[in-house]
TISEZA-370905 format. One line per field, with one value per residue (C-alpha): chain; residue in three letters; x, y, z; residue number from 1. Coordinates in Angstrom, 1 decimal. Layout:
N
kette = A,...
rest = ALA,...
xx = X,...
yy = Y,...
zz = Z,...
nr = NUM,...
This chain:
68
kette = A,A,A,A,A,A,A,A,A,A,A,A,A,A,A,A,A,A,A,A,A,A,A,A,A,A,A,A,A,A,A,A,A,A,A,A,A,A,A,A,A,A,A,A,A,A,A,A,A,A,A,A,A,A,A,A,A,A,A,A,A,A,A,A,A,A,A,A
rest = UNK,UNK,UNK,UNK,UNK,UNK,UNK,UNK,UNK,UNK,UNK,UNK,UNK,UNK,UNK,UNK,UNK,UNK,UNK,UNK,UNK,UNK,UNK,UNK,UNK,UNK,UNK,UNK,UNK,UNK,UNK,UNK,UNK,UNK,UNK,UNK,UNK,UNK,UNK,UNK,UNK,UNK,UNK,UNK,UNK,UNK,UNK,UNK,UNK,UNK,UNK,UNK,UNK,UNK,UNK,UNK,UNK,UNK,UNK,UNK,UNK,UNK,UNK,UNK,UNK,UNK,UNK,UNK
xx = 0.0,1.1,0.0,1.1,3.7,5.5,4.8,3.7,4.3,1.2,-1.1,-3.3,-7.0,-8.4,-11.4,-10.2,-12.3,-15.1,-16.9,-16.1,-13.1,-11.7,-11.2,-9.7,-9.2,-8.1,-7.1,-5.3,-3.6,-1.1,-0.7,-0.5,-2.8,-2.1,-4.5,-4.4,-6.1,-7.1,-8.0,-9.2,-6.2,-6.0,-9.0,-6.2,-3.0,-0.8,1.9,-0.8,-2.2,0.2,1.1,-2.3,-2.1,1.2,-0.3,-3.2,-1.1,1.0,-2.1,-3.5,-0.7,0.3,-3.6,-2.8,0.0,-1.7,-4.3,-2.0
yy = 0.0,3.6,6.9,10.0,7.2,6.9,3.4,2.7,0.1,0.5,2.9,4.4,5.6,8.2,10.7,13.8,16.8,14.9,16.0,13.1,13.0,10.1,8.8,5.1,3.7,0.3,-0.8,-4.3,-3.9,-6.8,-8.8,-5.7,-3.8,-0.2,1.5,5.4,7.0,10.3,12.3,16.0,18.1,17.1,14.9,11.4,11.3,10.4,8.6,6.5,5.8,4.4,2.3,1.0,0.4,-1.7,-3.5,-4.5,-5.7,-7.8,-9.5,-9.9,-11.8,-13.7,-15.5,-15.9,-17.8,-19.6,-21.1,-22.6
zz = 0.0,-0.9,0.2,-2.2,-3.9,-0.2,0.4,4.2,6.6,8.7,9.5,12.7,12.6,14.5,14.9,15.9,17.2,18.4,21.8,23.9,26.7,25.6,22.2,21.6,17.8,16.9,13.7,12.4,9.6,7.6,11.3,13.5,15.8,16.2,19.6,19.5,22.3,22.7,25.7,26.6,28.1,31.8,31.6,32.7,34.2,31.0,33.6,35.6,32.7,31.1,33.9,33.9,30.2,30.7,33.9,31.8,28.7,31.1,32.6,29.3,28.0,31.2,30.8,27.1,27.8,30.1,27.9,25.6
nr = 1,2,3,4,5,6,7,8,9,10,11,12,13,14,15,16,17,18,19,20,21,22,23,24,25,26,27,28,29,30,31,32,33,34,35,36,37,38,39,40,41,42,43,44,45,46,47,48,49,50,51,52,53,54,55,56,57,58,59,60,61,62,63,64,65,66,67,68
Protein backbone atom coordinates (compact mmCIF):
# COMPACT_ATOMS: atom_id res chain seq x y z
CA UNK A 1 0.00 0.00 0.00
CA UNK A 2 1.15 3.60 -0.85
CA UNK A 3 0.00 6.95 0.22
CA UNK A 4 1.06 10.02 -2.22
CA UNK A 5 3.67 7.24 -3.90
CA UNK A 6 5.55 6.94 -0.18
CA UNK A 7 4.81 3.44 0.44
CA UNK A 8 3.74 2.66 4.16
CA UNK A 9 4.27 0.08 6.64
CA UNK A 10 1.23 0.47 8.72
CA UNK A 11 -1.12 2.88 9.45
CA UNK A 12 -3.33 4.37 12.74
CA UNK A 13 -6.98 5.57 12.57
CA UNK A 14 -8.43 8.22 14.54
CA UNK A 15 -11.41 10.65 14.85
CA UNK A 16 -10.18 13.85 15.90
CA UNK A 17 -12.27 16.77 17.18
CA UNK A 18 -15.11 14.86 18.44
CA UNK A 19 -16.90 15.99 21.79
CA UNK A 20 -16.14 13.11 23.87
CA UNK A 21 -13.14 13.03 26.68
CA UNK A 22 -11.75 10.09 25.62
CA UNK A 23 -11.21 8.76 22.17
CA UNK A 24 -9.73 5.15 21.58
CA UNK A 25 -9.22 3.71 17.77
CA UNK A 26 -8.12 0.33 16.94
CA UNK A 27 -7.11 -0.77 13.73
CA UNK A 28 -5.33 -4.30 12.36
CA UNK A 29 -3.58 -3.93 9.61
CA UNK A 30 -1.06 -6.76 7.63
CA UNK A 31 -0.65 -8.84 11.26
CA UNK A 32 -0.45 -5.68 13.45
CA UNK A 33 -2.85 -3.83 15.84
CA UNK A 34 -2.15 -0.21 16.23
CA UNK A 35 -4.51 1.51 19.63
CA UNK A 36 -4.40 5.41 19.53
CA UNK A 37 -6.08 6.99 22.26
CA UNK A 38 -7.14 10.32 22.73
CA UNK A 39 -8.04 12.26 25.69
CA UNK A 40 -9.25 16.00 26.64
CA UNK A 41 -6.16 18.09 28.08
CA UNK A 42 -6.01 17.13 31.83
CA UNK A 43 -8.97 14.89 31.55
CA UNK A 44 -6.24 11.45 32.69
CA UNK A 45 -3.03 11.25 34.25
CA UNK A 46 -0.81 10.35 31.01
CA UNK A 47 1.90 8.56 33.57
CA UNK A 48 -0.79 6.48 35.55
CA UNK A 49 -2.24 5.81 32.73
CA UNK A 50 0.23 4.41 31.13
CA UNK A 51 1.14 2.30 33.93
CA UNK A 52 -2.26 1.00 33.88
CA UNK A 53 -2.11 0.43 30.19
CA UNK A 54 1.23 -1.70 30.73
CA UNK A 55 -0.33 -3.51 33.92
CA UNK A 56 -3.23 -4.50 31.81
CA UNK A 57 -1.14 -5.67 28.70
CA UNK A 58 1.03 -7.83 31.12
CA UNK A 59 -2.13 -9.54 32.64
CA UNK A 60 -3.48 -9.91 29.32
CA UNK A 61 -0.68 -11.77 27.99
CA UNK A 62 0.29 -13.73 31.18
CA UNK A 63 -3.62 -15.50 30.80
CA UNK A 64 -2.78 -15.91 27.10
CA UNK A 65 0.01 -17.82 27.79
CA UNK A 66 -1.68 -19.59 30.10
CA UNK A 67 -4.25 -21.12 27.94
CA UNK A 68 -1.99 -22.60 25.57
Amino acid sequence: MALANHPIKSLYFMVVGVPQSLTITMVSYMGKLRIAVGTEKGYIDPPKFKSSIENAFEMILKAAHETV
